[in-house]
Z-matrix of the N, CA and C atoms (Angstrom, degrees):
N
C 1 1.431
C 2 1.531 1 107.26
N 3 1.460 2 109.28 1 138.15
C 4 1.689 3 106.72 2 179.61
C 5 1.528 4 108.45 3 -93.63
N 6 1.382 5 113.65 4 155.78
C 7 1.141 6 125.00 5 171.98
C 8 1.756 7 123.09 6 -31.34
N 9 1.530 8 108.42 7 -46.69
C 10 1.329 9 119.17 8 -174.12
C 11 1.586 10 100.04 9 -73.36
N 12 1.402 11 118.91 10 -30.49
C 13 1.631 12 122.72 11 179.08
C 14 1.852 13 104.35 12 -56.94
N 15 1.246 14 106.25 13 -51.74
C 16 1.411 15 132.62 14 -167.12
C 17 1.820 16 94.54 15 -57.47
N 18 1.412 17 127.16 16 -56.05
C 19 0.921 18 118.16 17 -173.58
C 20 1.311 19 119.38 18 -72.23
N 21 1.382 20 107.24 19 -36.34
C 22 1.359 21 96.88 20 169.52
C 23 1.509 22 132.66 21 -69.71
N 24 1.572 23 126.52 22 -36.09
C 25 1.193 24 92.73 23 144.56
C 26 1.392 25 162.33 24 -40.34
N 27 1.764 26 102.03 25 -38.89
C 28 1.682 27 113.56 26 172.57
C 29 1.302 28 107.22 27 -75.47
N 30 1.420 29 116.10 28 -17.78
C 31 1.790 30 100.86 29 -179.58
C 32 1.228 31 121.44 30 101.83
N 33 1.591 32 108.60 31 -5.83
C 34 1.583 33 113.77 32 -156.30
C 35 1.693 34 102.18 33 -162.78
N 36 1.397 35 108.40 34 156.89
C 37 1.698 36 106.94 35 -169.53
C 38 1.410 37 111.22 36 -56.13
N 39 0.973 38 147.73 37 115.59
C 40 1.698 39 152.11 38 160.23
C 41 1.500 40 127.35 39 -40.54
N 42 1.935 41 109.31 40 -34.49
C 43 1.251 42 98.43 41 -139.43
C 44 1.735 43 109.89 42 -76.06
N 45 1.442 44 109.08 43 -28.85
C 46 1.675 45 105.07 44 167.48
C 47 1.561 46 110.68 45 -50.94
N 48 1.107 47 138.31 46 2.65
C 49 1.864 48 134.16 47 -152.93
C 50 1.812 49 95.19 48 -126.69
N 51 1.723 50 101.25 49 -38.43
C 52 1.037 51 88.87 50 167.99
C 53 1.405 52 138.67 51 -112.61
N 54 1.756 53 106.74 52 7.13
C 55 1.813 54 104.24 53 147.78
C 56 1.556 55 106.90 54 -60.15
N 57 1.174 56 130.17 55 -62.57
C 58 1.319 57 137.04 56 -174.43
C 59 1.529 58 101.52 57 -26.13
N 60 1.832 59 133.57 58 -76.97
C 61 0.734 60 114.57 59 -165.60
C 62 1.752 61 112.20 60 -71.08
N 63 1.477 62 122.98 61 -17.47
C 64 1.268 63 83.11 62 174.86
C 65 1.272 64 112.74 63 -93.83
N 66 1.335 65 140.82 64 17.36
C 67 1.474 66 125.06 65 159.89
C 68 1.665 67 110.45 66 -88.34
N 69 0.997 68 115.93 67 -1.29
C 70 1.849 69 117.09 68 150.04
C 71 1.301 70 116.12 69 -94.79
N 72 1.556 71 128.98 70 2.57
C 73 1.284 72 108.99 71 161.79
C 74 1.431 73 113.45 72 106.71
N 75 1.347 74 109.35 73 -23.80
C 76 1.569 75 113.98 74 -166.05
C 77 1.597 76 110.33 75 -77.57
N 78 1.135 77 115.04 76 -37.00
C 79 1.477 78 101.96 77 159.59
C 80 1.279 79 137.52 78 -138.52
N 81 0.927 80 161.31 79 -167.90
C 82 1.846 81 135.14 80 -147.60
C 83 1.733 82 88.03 81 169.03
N 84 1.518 83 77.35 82 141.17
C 85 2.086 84 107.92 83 -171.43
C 86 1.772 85 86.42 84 -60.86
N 87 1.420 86 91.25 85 128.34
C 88 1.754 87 110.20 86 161.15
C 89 1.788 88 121.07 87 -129.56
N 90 2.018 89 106.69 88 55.28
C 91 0.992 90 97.05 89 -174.73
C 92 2.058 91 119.33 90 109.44
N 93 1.300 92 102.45 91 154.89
C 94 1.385 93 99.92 92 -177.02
C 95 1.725 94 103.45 93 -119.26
N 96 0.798 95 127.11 94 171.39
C 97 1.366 96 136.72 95 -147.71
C 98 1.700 97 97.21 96 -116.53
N 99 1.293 98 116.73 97 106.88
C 100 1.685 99 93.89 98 -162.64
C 101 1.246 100 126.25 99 -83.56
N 102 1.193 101 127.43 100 -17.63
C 103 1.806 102 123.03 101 158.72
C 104 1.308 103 109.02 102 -57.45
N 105 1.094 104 125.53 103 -13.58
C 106 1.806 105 99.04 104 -162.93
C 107 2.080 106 98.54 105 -139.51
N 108 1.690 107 98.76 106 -8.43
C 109 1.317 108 94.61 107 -173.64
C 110 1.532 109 122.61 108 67.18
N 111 1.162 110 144.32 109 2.35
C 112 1.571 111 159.00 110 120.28
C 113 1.343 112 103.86 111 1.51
N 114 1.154 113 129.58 112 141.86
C 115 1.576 114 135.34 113 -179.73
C 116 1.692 115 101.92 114 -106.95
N 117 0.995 116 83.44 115 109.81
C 118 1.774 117 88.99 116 175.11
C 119 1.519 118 118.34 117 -81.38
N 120 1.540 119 117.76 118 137.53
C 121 1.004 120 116.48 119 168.34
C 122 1.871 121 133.85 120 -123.06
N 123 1.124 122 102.24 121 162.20
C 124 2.093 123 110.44 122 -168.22
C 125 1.682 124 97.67 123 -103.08
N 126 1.542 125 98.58 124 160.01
C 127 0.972 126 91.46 125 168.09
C 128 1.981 127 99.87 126 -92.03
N 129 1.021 128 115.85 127 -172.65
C 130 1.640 129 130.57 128 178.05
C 131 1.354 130 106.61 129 -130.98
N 132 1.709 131 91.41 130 149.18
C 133 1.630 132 105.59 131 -158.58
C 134 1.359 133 108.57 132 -73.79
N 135 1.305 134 113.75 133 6.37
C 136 1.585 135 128.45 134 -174.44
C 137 1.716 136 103.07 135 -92.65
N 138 1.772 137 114.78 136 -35.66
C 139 1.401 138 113.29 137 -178.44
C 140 1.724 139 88.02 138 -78.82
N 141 1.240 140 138.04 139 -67.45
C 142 1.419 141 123.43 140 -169.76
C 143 1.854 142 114.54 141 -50.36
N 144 0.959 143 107.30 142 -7.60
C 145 1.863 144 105.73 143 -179.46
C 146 1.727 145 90.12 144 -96.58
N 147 1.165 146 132.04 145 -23.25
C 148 1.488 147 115.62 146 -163.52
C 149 1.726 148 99.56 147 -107.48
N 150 1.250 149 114.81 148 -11.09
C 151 1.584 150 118.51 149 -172.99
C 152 1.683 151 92.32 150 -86.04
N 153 1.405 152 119.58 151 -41.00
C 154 1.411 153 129.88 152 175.02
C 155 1.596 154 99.95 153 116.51
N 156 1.023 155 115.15 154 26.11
C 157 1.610 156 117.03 155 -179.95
C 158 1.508 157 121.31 156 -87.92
N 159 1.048 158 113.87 157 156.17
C 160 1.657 159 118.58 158 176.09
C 161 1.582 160 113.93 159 -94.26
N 162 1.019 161 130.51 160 -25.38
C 163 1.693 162 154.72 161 -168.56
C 164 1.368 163 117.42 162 178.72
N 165 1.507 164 109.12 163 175.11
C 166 1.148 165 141.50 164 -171.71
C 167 1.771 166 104.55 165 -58.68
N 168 1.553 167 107.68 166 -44.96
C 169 1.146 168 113.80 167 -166.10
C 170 1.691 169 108.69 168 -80.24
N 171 0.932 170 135.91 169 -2.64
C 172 1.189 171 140.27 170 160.79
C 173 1.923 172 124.57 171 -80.21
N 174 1.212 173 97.07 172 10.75
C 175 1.453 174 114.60 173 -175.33
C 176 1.647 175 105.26 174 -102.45
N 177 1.330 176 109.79 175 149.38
C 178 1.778 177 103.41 176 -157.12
C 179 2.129 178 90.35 177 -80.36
N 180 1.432 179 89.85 178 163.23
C 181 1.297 180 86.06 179 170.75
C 182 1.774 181 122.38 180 -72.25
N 183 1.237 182 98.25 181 127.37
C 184 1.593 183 97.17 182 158.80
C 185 1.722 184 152.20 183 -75.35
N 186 1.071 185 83.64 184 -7.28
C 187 2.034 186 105.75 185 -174.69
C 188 1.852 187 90.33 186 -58.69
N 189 1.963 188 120.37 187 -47.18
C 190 1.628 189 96.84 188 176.72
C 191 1.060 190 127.55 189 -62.13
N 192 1.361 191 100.16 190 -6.67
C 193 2.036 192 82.61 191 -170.29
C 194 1.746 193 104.03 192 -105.99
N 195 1.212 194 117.08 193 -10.08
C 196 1.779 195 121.91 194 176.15
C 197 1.641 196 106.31 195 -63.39
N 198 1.057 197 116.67 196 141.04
C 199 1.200 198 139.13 197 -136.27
C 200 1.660 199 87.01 198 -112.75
N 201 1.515 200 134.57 199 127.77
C 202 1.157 201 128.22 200 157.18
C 203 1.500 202 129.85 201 -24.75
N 204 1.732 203 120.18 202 134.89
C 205 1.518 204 115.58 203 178.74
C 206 1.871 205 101.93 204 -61.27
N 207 0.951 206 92.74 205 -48.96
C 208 1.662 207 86.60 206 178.47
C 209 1.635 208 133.73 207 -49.67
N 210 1.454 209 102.84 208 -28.15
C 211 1.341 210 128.97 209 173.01
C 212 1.102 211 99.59 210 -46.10
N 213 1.597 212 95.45 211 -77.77
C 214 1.676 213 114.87 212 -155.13
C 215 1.703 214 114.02 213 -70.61
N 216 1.472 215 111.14 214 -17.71
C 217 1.312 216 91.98 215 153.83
C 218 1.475 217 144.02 216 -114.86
N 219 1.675 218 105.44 217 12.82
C 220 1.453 219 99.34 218 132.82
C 221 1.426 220 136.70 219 -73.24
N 222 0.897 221 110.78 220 -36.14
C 223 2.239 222 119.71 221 149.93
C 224 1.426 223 77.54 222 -16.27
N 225 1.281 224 112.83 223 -103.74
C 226 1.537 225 117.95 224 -153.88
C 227 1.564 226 116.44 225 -24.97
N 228 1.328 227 102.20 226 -74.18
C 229 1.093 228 125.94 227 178.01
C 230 1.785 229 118.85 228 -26.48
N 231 1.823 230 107.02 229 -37.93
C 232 1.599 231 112.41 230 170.18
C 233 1.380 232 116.35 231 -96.13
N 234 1.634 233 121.14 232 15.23
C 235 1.359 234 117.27 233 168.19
C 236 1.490 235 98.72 234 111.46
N 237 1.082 236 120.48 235 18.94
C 238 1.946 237 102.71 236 169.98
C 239 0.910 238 106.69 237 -33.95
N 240 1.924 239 102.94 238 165.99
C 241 1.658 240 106.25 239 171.14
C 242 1.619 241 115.54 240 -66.78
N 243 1.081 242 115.90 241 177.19
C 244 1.565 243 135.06 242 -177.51
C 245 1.678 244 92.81 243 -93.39
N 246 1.612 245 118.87 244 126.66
C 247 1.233 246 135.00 245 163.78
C 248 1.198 247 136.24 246 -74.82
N 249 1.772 248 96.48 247 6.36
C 250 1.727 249 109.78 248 -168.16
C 251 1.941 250 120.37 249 -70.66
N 252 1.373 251 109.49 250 108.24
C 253 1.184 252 118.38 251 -164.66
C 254 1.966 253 109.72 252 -50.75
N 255 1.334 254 96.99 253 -27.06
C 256 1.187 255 100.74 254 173.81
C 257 1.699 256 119.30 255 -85.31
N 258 1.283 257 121.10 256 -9.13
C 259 1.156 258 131.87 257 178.78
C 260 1.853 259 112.56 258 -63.76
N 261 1.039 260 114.92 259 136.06
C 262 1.962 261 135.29 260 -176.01
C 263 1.941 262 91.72 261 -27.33
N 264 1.449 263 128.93 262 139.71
C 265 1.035 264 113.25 263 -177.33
C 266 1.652 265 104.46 264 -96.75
N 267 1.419 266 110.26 265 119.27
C 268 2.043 267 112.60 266 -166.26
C 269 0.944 268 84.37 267 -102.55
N 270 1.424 269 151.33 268 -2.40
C 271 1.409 270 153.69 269 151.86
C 272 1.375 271 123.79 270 -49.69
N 273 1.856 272 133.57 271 -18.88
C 274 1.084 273 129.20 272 -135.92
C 275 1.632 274 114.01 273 -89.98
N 276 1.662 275 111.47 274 -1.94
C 277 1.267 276 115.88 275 -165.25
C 278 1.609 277 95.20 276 -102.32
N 279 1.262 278 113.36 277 -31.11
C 280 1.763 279 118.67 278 -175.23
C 281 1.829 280 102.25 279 -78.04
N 282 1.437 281 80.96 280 119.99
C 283 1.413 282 109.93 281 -179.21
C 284 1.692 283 113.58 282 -122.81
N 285 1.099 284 108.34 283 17.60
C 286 1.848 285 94.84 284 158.98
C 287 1.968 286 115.94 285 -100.02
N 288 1.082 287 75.54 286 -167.48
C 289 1.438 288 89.54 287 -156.22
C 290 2.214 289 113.60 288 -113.69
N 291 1.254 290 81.26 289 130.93
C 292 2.075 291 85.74 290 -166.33
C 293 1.249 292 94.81 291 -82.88
């Protein structure tokens, strides 16, 4: 899942939430997304050992909480935030968890 996927589910910019998890390990780049070049990311067998999980498949489904294609690109369309990993982190006070 790419970063911009990630935000759009939570509703809100990701990218401070998701250096965090990957400098704990919990999830790690699996690849770029090839239409759009997006860095996709996995979870790590270190986030399923600390959630208490056995696999992937024990994770709730996600398809309810993804946000319509149409949604998300009128989002765009009214000025969403910018997904740029290098961009100032306005994320740094939000501390829950996607």
């Amino acid at each position: 899942m790419s970063r911009s996927r990630v935000s759009a589910v939570r509703g809100v910019n990701c990218d401070g939430v998701m250096r965090t998890l990957l400098q704990r390990g919990l999830v790690g780049e699996a690849g770029t997304e090839p239409e759009t070049g997006a860095i996709l990311y996995r979870t790590t067998n270190y986030f399923l050992e600390r959630m208490g999980l056995r696999g992937l498949d024990e994770l709730p489904e996600l398809a309810p909480f993804l946000p319509e294609a149409d949604a998300i690109e009128a989002e765009t369309l009214e000025g969403a935030p910018s997904f740029d990993p290098d961009a100032p982190d306005t994320d740094a006070d939000d501390k829950t968890e996607f």
